[in-house]
SERO-4910 file (N, C-alpha, C, O; in steps of 0.05 Angstrom, whole numbers):
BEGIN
 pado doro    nc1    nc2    nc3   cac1   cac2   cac3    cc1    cc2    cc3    oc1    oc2    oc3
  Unk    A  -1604   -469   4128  -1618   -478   4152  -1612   -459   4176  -1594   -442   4172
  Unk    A  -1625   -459   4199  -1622   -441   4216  -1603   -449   4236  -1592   -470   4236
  Unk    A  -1599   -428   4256  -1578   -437   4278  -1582   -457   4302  -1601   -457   4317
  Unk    A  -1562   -473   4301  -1571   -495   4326  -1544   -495   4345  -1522   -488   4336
  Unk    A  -1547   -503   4366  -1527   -504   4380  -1501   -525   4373  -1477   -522   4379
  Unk    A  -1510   -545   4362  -1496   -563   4352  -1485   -555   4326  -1465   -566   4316
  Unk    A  -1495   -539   4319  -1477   -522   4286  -1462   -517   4298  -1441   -528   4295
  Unk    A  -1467   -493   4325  -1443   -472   4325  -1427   -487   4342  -1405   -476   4341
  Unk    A  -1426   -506   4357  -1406   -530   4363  -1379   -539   4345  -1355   -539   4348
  Unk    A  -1401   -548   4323  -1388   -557   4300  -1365   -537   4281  -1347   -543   4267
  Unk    A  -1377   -508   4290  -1363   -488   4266  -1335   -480   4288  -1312   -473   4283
  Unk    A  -1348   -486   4314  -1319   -484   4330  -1301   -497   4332  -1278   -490   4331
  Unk    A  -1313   -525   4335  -1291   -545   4327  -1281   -552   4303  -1266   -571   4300
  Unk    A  -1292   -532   4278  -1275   -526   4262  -1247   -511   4258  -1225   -518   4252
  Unk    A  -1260   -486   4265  -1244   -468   4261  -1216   -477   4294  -1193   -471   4289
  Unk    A  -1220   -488   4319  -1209   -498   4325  -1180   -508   4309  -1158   -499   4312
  Unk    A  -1194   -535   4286  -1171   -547   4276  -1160   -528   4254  -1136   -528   4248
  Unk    A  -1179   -512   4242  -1159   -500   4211  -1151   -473   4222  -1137   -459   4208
  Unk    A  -1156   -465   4240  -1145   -444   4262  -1147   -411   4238  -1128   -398   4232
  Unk    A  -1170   -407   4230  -1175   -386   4207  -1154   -360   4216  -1153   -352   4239
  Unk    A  -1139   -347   4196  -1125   -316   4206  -1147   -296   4216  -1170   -295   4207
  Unk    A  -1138   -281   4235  -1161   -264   4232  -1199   -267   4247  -1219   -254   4244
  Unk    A  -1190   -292   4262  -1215   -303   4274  -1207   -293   4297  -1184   -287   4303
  Unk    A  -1237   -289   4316  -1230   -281   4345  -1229   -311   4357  -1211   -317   4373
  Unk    A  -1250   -330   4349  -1254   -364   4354  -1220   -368   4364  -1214   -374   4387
  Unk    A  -1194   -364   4339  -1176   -383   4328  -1162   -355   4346  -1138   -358   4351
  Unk    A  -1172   -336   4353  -1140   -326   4382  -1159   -336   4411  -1147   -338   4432
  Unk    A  -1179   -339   4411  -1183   -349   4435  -1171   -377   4441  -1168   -381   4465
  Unk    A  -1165   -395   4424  -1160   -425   4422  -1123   -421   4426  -1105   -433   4438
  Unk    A  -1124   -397   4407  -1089   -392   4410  -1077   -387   4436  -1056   -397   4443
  Unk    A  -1097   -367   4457  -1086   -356   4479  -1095   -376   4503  -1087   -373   4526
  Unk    A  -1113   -397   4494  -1121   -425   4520  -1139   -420   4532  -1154   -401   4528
  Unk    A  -1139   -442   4555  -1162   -442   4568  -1164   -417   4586  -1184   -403   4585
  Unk    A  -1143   -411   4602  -1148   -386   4618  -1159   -359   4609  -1174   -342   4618
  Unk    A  -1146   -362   4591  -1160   -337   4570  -1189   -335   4570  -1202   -315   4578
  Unk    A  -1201   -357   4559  -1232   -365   4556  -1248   -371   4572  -1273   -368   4572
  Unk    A  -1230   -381   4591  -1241   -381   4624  -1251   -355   4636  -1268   -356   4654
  Unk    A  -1240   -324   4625  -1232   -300   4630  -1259   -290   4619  -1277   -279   4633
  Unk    A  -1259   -294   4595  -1277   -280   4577  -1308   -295   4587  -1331   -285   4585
  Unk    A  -1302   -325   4601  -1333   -334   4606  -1346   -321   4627  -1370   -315   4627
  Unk    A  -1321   -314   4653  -1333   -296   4675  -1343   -269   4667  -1362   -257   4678
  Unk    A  -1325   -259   4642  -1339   -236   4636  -1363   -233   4626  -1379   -215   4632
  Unk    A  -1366   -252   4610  -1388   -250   4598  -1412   -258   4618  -1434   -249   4616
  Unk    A  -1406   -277   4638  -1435   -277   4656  -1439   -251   4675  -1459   -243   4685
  Unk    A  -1411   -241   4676  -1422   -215   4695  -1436   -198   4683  -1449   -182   4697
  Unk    A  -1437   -197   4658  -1450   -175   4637  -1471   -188   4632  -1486   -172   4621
  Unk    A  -1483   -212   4634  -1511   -228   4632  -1521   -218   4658  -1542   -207   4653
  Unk    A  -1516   -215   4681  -1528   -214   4704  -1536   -189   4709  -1558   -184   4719
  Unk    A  -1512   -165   4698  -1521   -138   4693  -1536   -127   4678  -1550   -108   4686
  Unk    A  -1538   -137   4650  -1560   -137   4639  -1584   -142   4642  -1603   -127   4636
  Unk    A  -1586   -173   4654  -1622   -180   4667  -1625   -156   4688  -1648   -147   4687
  Unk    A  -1609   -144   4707  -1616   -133   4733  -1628   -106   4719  -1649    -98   4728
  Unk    A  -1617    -94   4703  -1625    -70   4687  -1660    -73   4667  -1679    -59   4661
  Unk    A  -1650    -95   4664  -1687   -100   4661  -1685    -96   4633  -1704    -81   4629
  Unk    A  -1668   -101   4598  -1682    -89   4579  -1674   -118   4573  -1652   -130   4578
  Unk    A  -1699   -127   4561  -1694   -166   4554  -1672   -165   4524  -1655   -182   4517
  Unk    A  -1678   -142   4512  -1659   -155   4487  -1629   -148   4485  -1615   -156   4466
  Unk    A  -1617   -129   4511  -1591   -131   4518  -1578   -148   4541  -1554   -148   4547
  Unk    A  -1603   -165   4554  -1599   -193   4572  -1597   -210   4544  -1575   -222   4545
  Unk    A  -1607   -215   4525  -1610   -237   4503  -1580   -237   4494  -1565   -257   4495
  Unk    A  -1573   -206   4482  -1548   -203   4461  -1524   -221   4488  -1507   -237   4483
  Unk    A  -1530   -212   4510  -1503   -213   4533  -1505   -250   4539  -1485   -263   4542
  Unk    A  -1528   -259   4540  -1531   -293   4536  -1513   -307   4515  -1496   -325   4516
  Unk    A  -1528   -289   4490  -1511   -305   4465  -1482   -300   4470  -1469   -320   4464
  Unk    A  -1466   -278   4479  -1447   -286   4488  -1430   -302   4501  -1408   -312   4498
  Unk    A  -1450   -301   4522  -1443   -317   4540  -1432   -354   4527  -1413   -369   4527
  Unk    A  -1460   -354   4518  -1461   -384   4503  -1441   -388   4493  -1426   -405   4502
  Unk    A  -1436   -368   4466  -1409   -368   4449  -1388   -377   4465  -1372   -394   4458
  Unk    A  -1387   -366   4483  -1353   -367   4500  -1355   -398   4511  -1338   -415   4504
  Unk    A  -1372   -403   4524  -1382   -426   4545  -1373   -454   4522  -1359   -474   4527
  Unk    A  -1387   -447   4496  -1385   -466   4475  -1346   -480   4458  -1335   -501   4450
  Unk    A  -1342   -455   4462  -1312   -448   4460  -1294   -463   4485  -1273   -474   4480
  Unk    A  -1305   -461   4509  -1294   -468   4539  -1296   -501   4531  -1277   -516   4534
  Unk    A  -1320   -508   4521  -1322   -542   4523  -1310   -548   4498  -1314   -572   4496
  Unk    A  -1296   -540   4475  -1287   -547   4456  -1252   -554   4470  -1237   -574   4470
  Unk    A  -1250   -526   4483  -1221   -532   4492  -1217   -552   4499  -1199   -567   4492
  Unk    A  -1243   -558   4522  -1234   -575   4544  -1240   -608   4533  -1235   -628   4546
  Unk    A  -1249   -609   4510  -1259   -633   4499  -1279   -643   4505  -1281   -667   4502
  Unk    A  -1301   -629   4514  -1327   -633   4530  -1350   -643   4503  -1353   -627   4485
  Unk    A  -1360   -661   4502  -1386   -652   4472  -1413   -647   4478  -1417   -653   4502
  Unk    A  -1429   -639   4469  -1450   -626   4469  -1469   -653   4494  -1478   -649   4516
  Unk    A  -1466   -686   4473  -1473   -708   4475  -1472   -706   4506  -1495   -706   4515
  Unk    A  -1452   -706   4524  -1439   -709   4546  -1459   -686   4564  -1473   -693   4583
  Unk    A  -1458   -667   4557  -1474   -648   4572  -1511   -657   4568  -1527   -663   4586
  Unk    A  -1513   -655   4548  -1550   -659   4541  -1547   -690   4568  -1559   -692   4590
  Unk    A  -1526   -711   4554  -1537   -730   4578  -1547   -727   4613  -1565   -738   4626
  Unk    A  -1528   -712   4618  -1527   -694   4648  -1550   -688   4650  -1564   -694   4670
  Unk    A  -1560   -672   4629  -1585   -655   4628  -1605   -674   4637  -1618   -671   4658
  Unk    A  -1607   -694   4619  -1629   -712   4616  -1633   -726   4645  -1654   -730   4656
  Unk    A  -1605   -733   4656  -1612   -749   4683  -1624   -729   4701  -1638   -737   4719
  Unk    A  -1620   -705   4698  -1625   -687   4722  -1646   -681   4709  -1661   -677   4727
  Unk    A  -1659   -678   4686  -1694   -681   4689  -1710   -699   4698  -1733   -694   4705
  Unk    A  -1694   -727   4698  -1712   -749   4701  -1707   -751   4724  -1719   -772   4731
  Unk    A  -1695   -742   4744  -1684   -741   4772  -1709   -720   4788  -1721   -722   4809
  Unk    A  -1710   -702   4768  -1740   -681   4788  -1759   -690   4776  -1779   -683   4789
  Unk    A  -1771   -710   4747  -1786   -710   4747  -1799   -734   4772  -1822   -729   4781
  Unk    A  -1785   -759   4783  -1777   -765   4805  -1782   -757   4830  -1804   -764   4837
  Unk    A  -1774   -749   4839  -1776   -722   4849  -1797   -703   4863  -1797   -696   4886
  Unk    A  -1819   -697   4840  -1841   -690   4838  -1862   -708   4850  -1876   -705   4869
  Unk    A  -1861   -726   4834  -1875   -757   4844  -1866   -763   4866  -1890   -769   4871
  Unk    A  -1853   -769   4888  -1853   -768   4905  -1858   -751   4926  -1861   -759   4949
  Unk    A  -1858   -726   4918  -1868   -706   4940  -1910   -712   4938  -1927   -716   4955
  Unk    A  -1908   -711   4913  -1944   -718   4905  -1951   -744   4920  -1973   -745   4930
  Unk    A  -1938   -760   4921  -1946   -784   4932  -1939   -781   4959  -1949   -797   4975
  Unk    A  -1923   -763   4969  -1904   -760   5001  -1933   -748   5021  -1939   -758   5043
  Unk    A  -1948   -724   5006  -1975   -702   5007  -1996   -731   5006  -2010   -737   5024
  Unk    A  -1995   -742   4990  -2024   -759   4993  -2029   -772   5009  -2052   -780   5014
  Unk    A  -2005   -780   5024  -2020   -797   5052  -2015   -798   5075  -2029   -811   5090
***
């Protein structure tokens, strides 16, 4: 099957517990949160440098990094996917909200 965010969740919070030799996952988990904290700033500064440069498929490769690390950050921290999508969801249904009220704010 193909890649989902929730796999690569899952393959982190694997390798997390069986801590594989030889993984970059299992020394990032080894060296903590600051560490990963480190590598997340890096990696968005190289997302932002990359979009500004303008070539979309070295903004793409520098995202998936990004993600990777970000995904790694909420494993540390004990964060789950569940927890975030919910966030998500209120703050859609919050503009879609939102919306409707400015439409209805304009109509009269």
């Amino acid at each position: 099957h193909g890649f989902s965010i929730d796999g690569l969740m899952e393959q982190l919070e694997g390798r997390k517990a069986d801590k594989p030799e030889g993984s970059y996952t299992t020394y990032l988990f080894e060296k903590g949160l600051d560490k990963i904290l480190k590598k997340c700033g890096e990696e968005c500064s190289e997302v932002i440098i990359a979009a500004k440069n303008g070539i979309p498929e070295d903004t793409a490769n520098e995202v998936c990094d990004l993600l990777y690390h970000l995904i790694v950050m909420l494993v540390e921290s004990g964060i789950s996917l569940k927890e975030i999508e919910e966030i998500l969801e209120q703050r859609r249904a919050k503009i879609g909200n939102l919306k409707q009220f400015h439409t209805s704010d304009h109509c009269s």
